[in-house]
PyMOL Python script that loads the backbone (N, CA, C, O; Angstrom):
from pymol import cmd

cmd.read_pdbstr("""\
ATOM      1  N   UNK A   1      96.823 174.791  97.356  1.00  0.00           N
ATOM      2  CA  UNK A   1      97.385 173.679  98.097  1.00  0.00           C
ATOM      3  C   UNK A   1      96.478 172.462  97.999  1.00  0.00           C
ATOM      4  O   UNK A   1      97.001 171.350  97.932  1.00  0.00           O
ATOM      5  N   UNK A   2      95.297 172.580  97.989  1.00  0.00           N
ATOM      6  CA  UNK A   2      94.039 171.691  97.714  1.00  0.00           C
ATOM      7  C   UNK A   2      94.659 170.758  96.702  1.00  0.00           C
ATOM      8  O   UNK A   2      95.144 169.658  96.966  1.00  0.00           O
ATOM      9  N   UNK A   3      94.597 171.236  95.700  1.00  0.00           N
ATOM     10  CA  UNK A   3      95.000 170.843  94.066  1.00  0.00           C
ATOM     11  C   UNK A   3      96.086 169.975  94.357  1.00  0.00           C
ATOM     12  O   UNK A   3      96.168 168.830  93.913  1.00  0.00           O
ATOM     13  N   UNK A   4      97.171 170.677  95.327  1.00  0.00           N
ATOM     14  CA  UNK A   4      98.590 169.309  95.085  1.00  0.00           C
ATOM     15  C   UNK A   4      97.886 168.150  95.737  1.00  0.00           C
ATOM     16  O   UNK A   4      97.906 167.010  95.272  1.00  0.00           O
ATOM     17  N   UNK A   5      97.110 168.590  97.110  1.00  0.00           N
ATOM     18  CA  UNK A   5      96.870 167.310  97.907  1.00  0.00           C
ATOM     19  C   UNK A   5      96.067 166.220  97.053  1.00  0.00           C
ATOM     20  O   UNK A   5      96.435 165.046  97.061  1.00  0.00           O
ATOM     21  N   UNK A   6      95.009 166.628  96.348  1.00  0.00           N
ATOM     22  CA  UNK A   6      94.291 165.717  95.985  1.00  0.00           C
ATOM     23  C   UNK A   6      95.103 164.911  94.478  1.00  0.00           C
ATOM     24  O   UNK A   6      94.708 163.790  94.158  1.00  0.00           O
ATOM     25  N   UNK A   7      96.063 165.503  93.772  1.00  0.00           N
ATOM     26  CA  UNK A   7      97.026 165.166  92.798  1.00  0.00           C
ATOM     27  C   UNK A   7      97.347 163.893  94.028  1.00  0.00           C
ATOM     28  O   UNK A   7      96.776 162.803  93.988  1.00  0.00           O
ATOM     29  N   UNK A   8      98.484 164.320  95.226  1.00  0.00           N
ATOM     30  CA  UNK A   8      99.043 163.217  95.728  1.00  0.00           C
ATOM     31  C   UNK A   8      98.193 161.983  96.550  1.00  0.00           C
ATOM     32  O   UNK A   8      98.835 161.068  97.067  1.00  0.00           O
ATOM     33  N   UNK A   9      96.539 162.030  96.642  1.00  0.00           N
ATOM     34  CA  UNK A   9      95.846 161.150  96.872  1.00  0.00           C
ATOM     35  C   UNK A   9      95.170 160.133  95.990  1.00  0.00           C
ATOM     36  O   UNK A   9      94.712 159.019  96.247  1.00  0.00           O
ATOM     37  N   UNK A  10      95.248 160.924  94.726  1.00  0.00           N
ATOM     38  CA  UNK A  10      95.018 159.930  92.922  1.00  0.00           C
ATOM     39  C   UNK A  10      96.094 158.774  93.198  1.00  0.00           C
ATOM     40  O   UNK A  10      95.901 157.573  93.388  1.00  0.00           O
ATOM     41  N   UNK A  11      97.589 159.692  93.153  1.00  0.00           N
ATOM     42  CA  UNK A  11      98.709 158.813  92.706  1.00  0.00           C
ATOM     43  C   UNK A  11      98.360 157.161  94.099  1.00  0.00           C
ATOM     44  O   UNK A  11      98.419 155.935  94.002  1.00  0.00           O
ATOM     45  N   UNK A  12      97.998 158.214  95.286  1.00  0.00           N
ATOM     46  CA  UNK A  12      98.290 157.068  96.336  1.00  0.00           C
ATOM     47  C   UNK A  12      97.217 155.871  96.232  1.00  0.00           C
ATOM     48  O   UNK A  12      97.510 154.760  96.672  1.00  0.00           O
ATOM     49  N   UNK A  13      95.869 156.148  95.590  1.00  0.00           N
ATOM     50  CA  UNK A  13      94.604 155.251  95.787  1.00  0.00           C
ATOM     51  C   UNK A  13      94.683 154.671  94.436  1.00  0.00           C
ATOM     52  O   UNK A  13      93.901 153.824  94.007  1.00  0.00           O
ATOM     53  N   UNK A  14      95.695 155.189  93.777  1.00  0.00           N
ATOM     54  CA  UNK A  14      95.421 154.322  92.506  1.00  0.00           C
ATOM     55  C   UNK A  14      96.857 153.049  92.360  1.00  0.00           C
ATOM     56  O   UNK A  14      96.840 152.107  91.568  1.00  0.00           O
ATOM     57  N   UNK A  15      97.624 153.257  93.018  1.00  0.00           N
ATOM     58  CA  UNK A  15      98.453 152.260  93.607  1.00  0.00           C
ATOM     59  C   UNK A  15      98.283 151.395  94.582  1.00  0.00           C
ATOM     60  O   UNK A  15      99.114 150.642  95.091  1.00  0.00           O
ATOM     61  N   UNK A  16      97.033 151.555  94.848  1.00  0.00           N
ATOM     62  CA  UNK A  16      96.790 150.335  95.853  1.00  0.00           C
ATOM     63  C   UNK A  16      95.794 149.084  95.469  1.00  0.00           C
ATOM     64  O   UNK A  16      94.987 149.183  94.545  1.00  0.00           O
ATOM     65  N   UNK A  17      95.880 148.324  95.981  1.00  0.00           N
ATOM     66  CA  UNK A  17      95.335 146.782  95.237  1.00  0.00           C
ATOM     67  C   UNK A  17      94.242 146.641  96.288  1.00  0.00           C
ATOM     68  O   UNK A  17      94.548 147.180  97.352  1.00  0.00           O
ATOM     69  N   UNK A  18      93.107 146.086  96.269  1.00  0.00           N
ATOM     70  CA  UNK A  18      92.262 146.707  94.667  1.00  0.00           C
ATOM     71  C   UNK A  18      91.840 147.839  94.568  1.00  0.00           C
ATOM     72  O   UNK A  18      91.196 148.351  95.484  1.00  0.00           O
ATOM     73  N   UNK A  19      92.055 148.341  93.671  1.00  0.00           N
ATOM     74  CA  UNK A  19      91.896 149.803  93.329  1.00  0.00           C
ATOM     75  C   UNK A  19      90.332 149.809  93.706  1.00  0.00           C
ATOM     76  O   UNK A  19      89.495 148.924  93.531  1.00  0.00           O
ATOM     77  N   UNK A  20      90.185 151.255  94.353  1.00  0.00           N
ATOM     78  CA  UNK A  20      89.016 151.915  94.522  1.00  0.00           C
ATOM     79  C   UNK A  20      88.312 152.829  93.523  1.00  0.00           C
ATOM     80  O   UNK A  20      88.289 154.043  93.727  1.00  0.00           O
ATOM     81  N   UNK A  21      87.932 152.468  92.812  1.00  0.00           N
ATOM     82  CA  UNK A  21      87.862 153.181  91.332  1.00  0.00           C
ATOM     83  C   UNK A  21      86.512 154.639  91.398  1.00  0.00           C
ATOM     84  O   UNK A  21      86.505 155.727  90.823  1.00  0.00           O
ATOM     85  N   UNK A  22      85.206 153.811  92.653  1.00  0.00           N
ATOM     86  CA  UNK A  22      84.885 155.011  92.565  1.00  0.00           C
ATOM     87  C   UNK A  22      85.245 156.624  93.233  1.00  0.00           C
ATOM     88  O   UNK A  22      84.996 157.814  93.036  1.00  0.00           O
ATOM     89  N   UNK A  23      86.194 155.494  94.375  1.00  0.00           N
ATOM     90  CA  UNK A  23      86.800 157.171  95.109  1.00  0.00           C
ATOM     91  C   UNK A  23      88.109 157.328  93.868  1.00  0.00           C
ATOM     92  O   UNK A  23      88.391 158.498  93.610  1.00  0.00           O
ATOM     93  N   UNK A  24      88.668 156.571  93.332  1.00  0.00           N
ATOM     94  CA  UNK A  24      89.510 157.583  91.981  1.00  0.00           C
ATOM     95  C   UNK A  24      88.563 158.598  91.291  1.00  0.00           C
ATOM     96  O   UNK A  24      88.759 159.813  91.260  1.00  0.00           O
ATOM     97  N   UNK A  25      87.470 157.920  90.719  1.00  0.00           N
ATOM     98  CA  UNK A  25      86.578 159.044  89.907  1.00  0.00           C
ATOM     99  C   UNK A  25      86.150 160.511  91.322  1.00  0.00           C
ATOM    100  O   UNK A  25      86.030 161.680  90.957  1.00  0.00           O
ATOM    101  N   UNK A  26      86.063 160.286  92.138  1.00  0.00           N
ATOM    102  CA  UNK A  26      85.604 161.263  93.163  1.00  0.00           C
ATOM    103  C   UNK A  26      86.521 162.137  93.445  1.00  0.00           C
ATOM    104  O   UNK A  26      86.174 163.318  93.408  1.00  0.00           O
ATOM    105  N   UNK A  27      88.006 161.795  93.822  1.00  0.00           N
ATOM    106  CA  UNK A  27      89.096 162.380  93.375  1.00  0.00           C
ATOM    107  C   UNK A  27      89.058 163.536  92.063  1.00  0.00           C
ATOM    108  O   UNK A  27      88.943 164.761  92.107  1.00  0.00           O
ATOM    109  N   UNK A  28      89.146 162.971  91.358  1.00  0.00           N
ATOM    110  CA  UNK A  28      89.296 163.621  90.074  1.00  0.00           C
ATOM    111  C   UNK A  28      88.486 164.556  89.629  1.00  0.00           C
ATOM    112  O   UNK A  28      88.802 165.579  89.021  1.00  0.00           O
ATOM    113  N   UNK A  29      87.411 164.189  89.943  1.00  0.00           N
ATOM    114  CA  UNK A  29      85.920 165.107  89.559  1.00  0.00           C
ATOM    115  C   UNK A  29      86.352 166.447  90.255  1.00  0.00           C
ATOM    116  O   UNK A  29      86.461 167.533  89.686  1.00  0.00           O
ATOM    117  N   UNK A  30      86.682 166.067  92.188  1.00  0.00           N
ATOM    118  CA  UNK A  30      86.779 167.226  92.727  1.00  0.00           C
ATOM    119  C   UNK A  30      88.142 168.088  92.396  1.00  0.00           C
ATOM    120  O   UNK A  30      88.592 169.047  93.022  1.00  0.00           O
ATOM    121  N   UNK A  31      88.604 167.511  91.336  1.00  0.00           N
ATOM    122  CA  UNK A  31      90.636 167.761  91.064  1.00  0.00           C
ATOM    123  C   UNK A  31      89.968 168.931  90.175  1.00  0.00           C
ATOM    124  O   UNK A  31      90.120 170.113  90.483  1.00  0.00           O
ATOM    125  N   UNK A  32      89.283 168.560  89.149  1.00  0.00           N
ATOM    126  CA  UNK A  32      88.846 169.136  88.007  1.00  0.00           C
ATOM    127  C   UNK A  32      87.782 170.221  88.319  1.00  0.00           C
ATOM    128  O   UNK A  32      87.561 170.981  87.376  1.00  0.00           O
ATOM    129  N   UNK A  33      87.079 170.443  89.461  1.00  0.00           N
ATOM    130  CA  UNK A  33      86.326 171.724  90.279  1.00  0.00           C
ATOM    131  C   UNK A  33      87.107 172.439  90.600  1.00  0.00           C
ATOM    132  O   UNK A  33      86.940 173.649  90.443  1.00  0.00           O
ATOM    133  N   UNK A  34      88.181 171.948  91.137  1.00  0.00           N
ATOM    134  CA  UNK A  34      88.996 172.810  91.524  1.00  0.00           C
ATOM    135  C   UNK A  34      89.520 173.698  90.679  1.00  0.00           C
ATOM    136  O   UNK A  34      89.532 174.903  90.929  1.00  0.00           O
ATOM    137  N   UNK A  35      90.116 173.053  89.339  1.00  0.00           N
ATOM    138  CA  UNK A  35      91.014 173.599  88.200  1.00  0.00           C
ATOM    139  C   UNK A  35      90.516 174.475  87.584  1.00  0.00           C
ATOM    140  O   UNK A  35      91.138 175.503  87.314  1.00  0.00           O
ATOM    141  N   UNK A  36      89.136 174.237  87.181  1.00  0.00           N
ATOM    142  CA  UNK A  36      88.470 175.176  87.327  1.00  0.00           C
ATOM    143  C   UNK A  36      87.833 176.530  87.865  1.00  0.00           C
ATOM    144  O   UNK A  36      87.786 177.620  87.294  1.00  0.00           O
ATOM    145  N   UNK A  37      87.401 176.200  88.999  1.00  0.00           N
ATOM    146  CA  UNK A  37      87.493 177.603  89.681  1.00  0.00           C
ATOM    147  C   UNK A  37      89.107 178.587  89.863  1.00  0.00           C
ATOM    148  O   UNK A  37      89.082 179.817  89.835  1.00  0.00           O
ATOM    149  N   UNK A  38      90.197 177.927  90.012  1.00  0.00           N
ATOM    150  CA  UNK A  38      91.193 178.446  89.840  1.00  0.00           C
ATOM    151  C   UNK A  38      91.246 179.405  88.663  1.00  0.00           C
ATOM    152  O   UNK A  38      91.516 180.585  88.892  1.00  0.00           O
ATOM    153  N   UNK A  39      90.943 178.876  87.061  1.00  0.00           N
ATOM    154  CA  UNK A  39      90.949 179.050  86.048  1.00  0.00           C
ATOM    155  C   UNK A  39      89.881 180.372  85.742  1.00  0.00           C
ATOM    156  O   UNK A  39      90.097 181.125  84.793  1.00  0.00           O
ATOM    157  N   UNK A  40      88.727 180.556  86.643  1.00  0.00           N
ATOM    158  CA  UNK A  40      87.718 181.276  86.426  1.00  0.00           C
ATOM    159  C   UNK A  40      88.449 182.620  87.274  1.00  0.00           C
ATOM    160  O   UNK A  40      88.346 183.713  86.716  1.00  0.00           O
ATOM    161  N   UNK A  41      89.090 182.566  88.437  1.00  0.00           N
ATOM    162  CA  UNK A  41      89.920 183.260  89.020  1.00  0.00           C
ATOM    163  C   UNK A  41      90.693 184.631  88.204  1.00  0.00           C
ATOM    164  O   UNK A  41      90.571 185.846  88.046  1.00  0.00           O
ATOM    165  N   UNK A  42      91.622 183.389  87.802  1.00  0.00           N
ATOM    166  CA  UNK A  42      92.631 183.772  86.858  1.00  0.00           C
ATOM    167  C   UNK A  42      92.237 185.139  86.002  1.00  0.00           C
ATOM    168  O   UNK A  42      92.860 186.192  85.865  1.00  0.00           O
ATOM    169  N   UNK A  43      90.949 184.702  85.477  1.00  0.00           N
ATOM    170  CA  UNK A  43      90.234 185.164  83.801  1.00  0.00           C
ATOM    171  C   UNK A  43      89.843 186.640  84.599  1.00  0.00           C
ATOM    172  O   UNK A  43      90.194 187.726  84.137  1.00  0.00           O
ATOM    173  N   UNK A  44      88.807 186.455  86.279  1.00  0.00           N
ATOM    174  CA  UNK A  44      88.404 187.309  86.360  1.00  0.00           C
ATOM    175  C   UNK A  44      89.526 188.427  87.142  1.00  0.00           C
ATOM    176  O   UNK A  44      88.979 189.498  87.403  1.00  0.00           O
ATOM    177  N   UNK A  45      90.993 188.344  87.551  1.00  0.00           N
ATOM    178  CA  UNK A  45      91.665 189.371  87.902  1.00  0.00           C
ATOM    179  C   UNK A  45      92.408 189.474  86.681  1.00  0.00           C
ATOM    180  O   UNK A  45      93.284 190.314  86.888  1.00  0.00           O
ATOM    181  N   UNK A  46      92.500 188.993  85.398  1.00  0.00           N
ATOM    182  CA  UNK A  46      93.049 189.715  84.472  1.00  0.00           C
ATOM    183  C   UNK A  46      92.211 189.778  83.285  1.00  0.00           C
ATOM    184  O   UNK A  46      92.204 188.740  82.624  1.00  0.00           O
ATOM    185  N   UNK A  47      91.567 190.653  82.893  1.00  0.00           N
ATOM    186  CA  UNK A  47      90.473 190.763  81.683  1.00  0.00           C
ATOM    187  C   UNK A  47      91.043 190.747  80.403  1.00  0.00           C
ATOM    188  O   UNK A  47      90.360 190.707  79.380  1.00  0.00           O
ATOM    189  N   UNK A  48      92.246 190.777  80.420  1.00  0.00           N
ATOM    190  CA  UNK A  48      92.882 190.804  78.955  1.00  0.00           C
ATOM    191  C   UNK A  48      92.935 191.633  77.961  1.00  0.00           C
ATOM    192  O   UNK A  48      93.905 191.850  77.234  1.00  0.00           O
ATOM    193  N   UNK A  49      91.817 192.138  77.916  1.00  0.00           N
ATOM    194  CA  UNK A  49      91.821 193.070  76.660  1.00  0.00           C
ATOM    195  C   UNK A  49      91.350 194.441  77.214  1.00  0.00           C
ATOM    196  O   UNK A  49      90.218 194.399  77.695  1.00  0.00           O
ATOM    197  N   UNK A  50      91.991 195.689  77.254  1.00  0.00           N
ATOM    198  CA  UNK A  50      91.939 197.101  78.215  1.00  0.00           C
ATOM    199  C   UNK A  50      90.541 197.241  77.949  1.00  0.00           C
ATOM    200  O   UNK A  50      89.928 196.522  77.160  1.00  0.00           O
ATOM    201  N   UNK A  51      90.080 198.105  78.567  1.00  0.00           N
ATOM    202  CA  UNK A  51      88.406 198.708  78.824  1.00  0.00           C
ATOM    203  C   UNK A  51      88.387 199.966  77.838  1.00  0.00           C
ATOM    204  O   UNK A  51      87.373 200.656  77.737  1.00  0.00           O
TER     205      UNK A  51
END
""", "prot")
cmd.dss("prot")
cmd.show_as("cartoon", "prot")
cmd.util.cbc("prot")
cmd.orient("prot")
C-alpha cells in the first residue's frame, strides 16, 4: 500500500507550481527502496530452481 501512496504523492508534487524537485527526488528514492525490498521478498519465498 506504501508503494501506491507514494506513486500518488510524485503525480501530486510534481503538478504543482513550483515544483519541489528535491522532495520529488526523496519521493522516488524512497519509491525505489521500496520496489526493491518487495522484489528481494518475492526472490526469497520463491527460490526458483528445486533444492
Amino acid at each position: 500500500m506504501e508503494h501506491a501512496d507514494l506513486d500518488a504523492l510524485i503525480d501530486i508534487a510534481a503538478g504543482q507550481i513550483p515544483l519541489d524537485e528535491l522532495m520529488i527526488r526523496r519521493l522516488k528514492k524512497r519509491r525505489l527502496h521500496l520496489r526493491d525490498r518487495i522484489n528481494r521478498l518475492h526472490r526469497s519465498l520463491d527460490p526458483g530452481e528445486p533444492a
